[in-house]
NULONU-138414 format. One record per residue (C-alpha): residue in three letters; x, z, y. Coordinates in steps of 0.05 Angstrom, whole numbers, padded with zeros to 5 digits, always signed. Layout:
BEGIN
ALAXZY...
This chain:
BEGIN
UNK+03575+05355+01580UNK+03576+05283+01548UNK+03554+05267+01481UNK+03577+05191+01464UNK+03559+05171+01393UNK+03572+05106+01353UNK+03552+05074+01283UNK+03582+05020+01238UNK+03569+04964+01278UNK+03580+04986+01352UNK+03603+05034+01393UNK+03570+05065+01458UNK+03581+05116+01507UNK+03519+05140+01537UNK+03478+05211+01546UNK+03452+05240+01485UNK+03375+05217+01503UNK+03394+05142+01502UNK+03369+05107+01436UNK+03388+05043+01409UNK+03328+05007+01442UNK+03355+04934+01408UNK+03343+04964+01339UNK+03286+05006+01354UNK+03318+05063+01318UNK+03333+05128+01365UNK+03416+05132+01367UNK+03428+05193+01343UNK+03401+05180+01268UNK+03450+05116+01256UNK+03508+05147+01279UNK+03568+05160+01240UNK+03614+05183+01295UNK+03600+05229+01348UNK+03644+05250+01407UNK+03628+05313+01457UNK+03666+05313+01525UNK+03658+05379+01555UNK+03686+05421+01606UNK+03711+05489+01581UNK+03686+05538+01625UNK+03619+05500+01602UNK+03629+05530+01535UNK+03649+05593+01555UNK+03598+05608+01607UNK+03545+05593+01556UNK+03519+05520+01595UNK+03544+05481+01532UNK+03495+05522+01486UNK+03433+05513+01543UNK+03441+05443+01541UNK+03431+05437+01470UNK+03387+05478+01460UNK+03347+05458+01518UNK+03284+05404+01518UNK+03329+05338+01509UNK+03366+05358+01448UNK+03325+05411+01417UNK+03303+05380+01356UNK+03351+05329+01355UNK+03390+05322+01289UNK+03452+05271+01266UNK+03430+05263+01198UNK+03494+05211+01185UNK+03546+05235+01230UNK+03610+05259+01190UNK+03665+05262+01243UNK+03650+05300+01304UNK+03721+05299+01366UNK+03713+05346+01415UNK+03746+05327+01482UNK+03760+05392+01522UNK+03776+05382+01586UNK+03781+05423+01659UNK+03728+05418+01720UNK+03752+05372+01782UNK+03808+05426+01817UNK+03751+05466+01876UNK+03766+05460+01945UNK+03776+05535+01945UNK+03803+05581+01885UNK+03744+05598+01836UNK+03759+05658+01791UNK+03713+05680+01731UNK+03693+05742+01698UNK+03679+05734+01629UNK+03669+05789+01583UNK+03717+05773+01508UNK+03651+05797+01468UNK+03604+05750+01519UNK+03654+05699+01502UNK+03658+05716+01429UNK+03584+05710+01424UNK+03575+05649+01455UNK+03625+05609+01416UNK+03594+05636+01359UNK+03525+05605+01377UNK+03548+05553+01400UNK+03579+05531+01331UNK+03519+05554+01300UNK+03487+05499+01334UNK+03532+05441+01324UNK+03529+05464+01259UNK+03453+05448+01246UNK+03452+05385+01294UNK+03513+05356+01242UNK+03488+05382+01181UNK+03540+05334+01143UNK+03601+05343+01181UNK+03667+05331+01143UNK+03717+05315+01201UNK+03728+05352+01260UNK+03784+05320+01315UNK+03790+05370+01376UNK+03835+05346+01434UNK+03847+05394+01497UNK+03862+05363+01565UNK+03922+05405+01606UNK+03891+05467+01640UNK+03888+05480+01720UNK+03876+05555+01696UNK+03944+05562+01648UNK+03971+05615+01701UNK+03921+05649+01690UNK+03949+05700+01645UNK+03886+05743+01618UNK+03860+05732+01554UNK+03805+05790+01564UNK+03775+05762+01628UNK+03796+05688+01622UNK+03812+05667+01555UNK+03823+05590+01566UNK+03897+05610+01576UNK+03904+05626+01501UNK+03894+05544+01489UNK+03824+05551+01472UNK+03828+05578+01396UNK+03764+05603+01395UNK+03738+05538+01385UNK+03775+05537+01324UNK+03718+05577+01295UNK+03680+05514+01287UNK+03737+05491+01237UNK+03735+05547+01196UNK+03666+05560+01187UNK+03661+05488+01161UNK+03730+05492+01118UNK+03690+05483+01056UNK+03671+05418+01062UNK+03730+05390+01124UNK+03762+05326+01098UNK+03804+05310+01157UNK+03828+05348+01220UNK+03864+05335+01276UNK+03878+05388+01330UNK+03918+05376+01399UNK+03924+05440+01436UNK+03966+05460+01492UNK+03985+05529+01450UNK+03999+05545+01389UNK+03961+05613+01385UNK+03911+05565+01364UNK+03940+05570+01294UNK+03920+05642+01283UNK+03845+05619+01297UNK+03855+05565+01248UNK+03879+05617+01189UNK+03862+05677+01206UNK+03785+05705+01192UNK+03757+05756+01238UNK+03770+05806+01182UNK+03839+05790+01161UNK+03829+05750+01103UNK+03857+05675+01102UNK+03810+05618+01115UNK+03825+05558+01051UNK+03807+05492+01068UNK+03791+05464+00998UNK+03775+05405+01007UNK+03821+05377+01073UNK+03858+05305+01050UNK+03889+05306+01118UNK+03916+05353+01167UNK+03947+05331+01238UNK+03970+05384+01282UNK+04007+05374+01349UNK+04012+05428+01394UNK+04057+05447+01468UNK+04108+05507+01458UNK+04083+05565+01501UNK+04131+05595+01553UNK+04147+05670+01541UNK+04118+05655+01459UNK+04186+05676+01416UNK+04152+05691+01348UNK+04112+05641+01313UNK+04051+05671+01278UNK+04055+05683+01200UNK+04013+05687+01138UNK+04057+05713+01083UNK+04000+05698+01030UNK+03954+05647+01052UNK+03945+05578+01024UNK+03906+05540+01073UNK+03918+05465+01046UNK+03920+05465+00976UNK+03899+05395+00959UNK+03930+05365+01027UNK+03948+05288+01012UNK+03979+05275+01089UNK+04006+05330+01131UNK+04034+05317+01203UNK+04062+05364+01249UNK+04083+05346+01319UNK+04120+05366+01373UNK+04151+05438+01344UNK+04136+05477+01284UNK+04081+05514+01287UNK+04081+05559+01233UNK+04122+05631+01225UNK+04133+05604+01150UNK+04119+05548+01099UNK+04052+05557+01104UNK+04023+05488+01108UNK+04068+05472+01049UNK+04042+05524+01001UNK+03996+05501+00947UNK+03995+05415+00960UNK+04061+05401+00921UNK+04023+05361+00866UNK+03981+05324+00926UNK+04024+05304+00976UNK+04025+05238+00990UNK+04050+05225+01063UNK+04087+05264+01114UNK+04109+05259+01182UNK+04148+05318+01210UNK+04179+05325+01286UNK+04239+05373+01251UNK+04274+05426+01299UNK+04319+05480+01274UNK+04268+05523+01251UNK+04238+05485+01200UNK+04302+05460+01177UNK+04315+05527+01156UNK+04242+05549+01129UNK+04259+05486+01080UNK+04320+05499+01058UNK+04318+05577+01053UNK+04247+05572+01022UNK+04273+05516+00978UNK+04205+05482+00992UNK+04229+05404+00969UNK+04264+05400+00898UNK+04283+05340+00860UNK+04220+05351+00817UNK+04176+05377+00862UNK+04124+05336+00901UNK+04107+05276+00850UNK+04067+05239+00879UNK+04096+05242+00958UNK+04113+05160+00975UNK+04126+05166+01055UNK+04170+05218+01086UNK+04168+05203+01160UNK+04219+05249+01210UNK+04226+05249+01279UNK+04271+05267+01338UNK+04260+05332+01357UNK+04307+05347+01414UNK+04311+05426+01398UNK+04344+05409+01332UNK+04418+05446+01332UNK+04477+05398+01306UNK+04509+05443+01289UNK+04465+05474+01242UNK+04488+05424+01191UNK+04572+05419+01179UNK+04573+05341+01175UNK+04534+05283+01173UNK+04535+05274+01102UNK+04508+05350+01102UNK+04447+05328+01148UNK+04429+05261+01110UNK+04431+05296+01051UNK+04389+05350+01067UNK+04340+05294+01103UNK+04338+05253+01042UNK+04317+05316+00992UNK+04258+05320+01038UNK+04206+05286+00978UNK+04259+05259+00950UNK+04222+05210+00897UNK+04184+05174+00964UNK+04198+05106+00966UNK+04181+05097+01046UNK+04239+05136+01093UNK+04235+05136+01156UNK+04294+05169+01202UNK+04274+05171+01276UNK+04341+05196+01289UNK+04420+05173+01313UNK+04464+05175+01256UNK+04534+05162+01265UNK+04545+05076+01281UNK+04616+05069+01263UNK+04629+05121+01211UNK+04562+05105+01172UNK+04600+05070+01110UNK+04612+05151+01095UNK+04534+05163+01095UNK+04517+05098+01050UNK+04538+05137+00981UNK+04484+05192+01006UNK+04434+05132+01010UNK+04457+05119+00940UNK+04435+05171+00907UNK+04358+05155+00926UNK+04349+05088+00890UNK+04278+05091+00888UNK+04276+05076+00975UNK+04244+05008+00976UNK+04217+05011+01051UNK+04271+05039+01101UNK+04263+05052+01181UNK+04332+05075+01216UNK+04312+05084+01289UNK+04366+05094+01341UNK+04417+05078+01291UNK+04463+05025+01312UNK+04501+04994+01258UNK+04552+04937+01232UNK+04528+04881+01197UNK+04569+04909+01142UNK+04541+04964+01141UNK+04475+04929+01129UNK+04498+04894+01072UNK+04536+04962+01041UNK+04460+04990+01052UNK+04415+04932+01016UNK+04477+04940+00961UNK+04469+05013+00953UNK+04391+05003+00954UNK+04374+04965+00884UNK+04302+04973+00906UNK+04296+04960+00988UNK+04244+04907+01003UNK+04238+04919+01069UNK+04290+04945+01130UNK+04273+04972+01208UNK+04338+04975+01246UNK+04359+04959+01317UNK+04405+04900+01321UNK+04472+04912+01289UNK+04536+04881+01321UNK+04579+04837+01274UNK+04644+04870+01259UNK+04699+04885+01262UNK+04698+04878+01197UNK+04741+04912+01143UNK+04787+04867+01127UNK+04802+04834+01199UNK+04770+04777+01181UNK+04752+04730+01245UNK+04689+04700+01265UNK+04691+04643+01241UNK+04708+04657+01177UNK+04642+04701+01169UNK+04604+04658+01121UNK+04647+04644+01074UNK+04676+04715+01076UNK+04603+04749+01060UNK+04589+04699+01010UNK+04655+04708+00977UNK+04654+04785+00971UNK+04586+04802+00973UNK+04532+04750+00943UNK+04489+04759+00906UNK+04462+04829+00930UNK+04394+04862+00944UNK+04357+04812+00893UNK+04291+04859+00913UNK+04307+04843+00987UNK+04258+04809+01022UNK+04243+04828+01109UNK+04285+04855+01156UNK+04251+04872+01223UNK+04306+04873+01279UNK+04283+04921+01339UNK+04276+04895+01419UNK+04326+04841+01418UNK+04352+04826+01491UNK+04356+04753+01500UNK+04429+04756+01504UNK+04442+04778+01430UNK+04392+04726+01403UNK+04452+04689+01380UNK+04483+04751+01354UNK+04416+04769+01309UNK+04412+04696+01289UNK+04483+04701+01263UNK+04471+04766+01228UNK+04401+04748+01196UNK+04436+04679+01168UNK+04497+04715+01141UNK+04441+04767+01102UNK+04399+04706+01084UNK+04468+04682+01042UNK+04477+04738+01000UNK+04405+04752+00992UNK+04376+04707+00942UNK+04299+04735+00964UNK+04309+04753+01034UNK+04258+04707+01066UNK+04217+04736+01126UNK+04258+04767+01194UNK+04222+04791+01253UNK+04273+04794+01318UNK+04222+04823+01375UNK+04234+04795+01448UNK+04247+04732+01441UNK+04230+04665+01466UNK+04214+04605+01421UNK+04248+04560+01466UNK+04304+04600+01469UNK+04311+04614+01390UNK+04300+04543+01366UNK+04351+04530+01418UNK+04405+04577+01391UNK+04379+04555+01312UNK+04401+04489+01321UNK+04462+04511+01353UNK+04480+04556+01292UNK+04454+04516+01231UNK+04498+04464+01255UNK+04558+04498+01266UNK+04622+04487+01224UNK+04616+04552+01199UNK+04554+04549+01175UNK+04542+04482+01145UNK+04588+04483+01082UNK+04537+04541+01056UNK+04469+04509+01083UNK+04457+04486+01013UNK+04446+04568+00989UNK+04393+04574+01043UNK+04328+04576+01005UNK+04272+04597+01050UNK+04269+04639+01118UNK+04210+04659+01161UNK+04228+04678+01231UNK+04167+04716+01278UNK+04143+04780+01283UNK+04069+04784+01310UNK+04015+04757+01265UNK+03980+04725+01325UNK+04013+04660+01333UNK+04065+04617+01285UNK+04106+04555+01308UNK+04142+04509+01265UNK+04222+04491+01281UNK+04231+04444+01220UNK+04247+04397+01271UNK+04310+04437+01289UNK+04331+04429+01210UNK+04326+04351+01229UNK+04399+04338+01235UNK+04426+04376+01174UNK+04411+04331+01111UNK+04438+04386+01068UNK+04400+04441+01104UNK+04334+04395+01101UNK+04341+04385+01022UNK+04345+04465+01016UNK+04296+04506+01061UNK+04226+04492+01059UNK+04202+04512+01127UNK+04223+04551+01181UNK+04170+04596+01232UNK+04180+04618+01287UNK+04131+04672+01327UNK+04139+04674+01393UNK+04105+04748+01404UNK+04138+04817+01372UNK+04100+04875+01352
């Protein structure tokens, strides 16, 4: 077992004994962060509990330590097969001392993470002899007897019979977690598991501000909904069909119901049905009443490319979206524009790189700028970034083209990051493209546009403006960043 501790102004990874010799103050009494790597088995066979209560940490407290991760992982695979005996009330017994003693060396513990490494003994079927194939819930004891004062926890198990550990007292009654801000729970589906666990009246998390739940849901019910609709803030679900259908049957999201929610975050789950929901416009619109009032959407998910203009009156009816992520979604320029229209609010856009038509009318290439100027500017006045996703260097041209034509009808839009691309290249293509026929009649709307992406490094291309007298006299500066983030 490995203890590794750090404080405020370093971090190091040593055995418990070894103090902070440059400060002359023994480690363990400046740290704010502590981290135990152990082997299971360790804990169950009752080694975990010798060692701390042996000679080197025997009266050893962490007076300042708040946030205690457990790493649990598996012994090196034996050269032969090693099976173990171990009694459920031996076990029982031992994770309960064991607790108890983390418990007084952390006597002001408000965050527990606990991460489980993937077991060589999951075959092991036998939760009365072995019970590391049950994903370890016991430990979860430690969570509960400290949900009084918990702030934060994080749990990633490879099972989620973990869950009942986490809920569920040894009598029956529901453990409440009073005090948890945030809750992060990602856990493996277990083979031959077809009924999720369920707590008809327990409310766990009832002043939860961020809630995330990976992977599948985990719960038989709404359960880590219940009680938190006035302090939700921000979450981050991995949907399948299950939940879909806890949430609508349980009517969990209403247009007036979680006030102060501002970031609703959903995933690709790949067990969600399709058919589930009639339409597209059935689906968004279910999405979208998920907090409905949050400001920040983000859609990890493919919605339909060429027949989106029928999902852009859905987007309408949430006017308060001012940060939106579309991941996966592959769209038409127009579509864009239909989108900052419909969007009185949008700041700030996440898409992959759209293509440029066709567009509605027919109208041809060349013909593009005066075309979007004529039908659509000015739109999205609150516009401001649009952050283009892994652009190949072959459609650097293409995202040039469609950030310019956005950057006409735009009156604020002033900061685009295209990831992957070369400054050579870009400044290359710019030059190409400002001076164009196309382009130059309208050069004189341009006002000011930041190209980059990473933080790390800016480059000026004024000097590709040089040519254009028109262009010149309107922007103030161009950047370019060579690195994407």
């Amino acid at each position: 077992m490995q203890l590794n501790i750090s404080d405020e102004y370093r971090t190091r990874s040593s055995w418990l004994q070894t103090y902070a010799r440059d400060i002359g103050i023994p480690a363990h009494l400046c740290a704010k962060e502590l981290a135990i790597r152990m082997d299971m088995l360790d804990v169950y066979s009752g080694d975990a509990l010798k060692e701390l209560s042996g000679d080197t940490y025997i009266n050893c407290t962490f007076p300042k330590v708040r946030s205690i991760k457990f790493v649990l992982s598996d012994s090196p695979e034996p050269e032969e097969p090693t099976f173990i005996a171990i009694t459920s009330p031996d076990i029982k017994s031992t994770i309960s001392a064991f607790v108890q003693r983390i418990r007084q060396m952390t006597p002001m513990m408000k965050e527990i993470c606990i991460s489980q490494a993937p077991s060589r003994y999951g075959e092991f079927q036998n939760s009365f002899n072995f019970d590391y194939a049950d994903g370890g819930e016991q430990i979860m004891e430690l969570a509960r007897r400290n949900a009084s004062t918990l702030q934060l926890l994080k749990i990633n198990l490879n099972s989620i019979t973990v869950i009942t550990g986490l809920i569920q007292n040894v009598d029956g009654s529901y453990a409440q977690y009073p005090c948890l801000h945030t809750f992060k729970l990602s856990c493996q589906r277990d083979s031959g598991v077809s009924q999720w666990p369920e707590f008809p009246d327990a409310v766990p998390f009832p002043r939860l501000r961020c809630l995330d739940i990976g992977m599948v849901n985990h719960f038989g019910g709404d359960t880590p909904f219940r009680g938190n609709a006035a302090t939700l803030e921000s979450l981050t679900l991995l949907p399948d069909s299950t939940i879909f259908r806890i949430l609508r049957e349980g009517k969990v999201f209403t247009p007036t119901s979680h006030p102060k929610l501002q970031q609703v975050n959903l995933g690709l789950n790949l067990e969600f049905e399709p058919n589930l929901f009639g339409t597209d416009v059935e689906y968004l619109r279910f999405v979208l009443s998920i907090g409905a009032n949050a400001p920040v959407r983000t859609i990890t998910d493919s919605l339909t490319g060429p027949d989106f203009r029928s999902l852009i009156p859905v987007f309408g009816e949430h006017t308060c979206i001012q940060v939106l992520t579309l991941d996966y979604t592959h769209l038409h320029l127009w579509n864009v524009i239909a989108l900052v229209t419909a969007l009185p609010l949008l700041s700030d856009l996440h898409t992959p790189l759209p293509v440029l038509g066709p567009w509605p009318d027919g109208v041809a290439e060349h013909e593009l700028f005066a075309y979007v100027i004529a039908n659509y500017a000015p739109t999205g006045r609150r516009f401001r970034c649009w952050h283009l996703q892994s652009v190949l260097s072959d459609n650097i041209e293409n995202a040039i083209c469609c950030v310019l034509l956005l950057a006409l009808v735009c009156p604020n839009f002033d900061y685009a990051a295209i990831g992957g691309t070369s400054c050579e290249l870009f400044m290359a293509l710019m030059s190409q493209m400002i001076a164009a026929d196309g382009f130059r009649p309208h050069a004189s709307r341009l006002r000011r546009l930041l190209f980059g992406g990473s933080k790390n490094e800016i480059r000026s291309v004024k000097s590709v403006l040089a040519a254009e007298e028109a262009v010149r006299a309107r922007v103030a500066r161009y950047h370019m960043e060579t690195d994407y983030e």
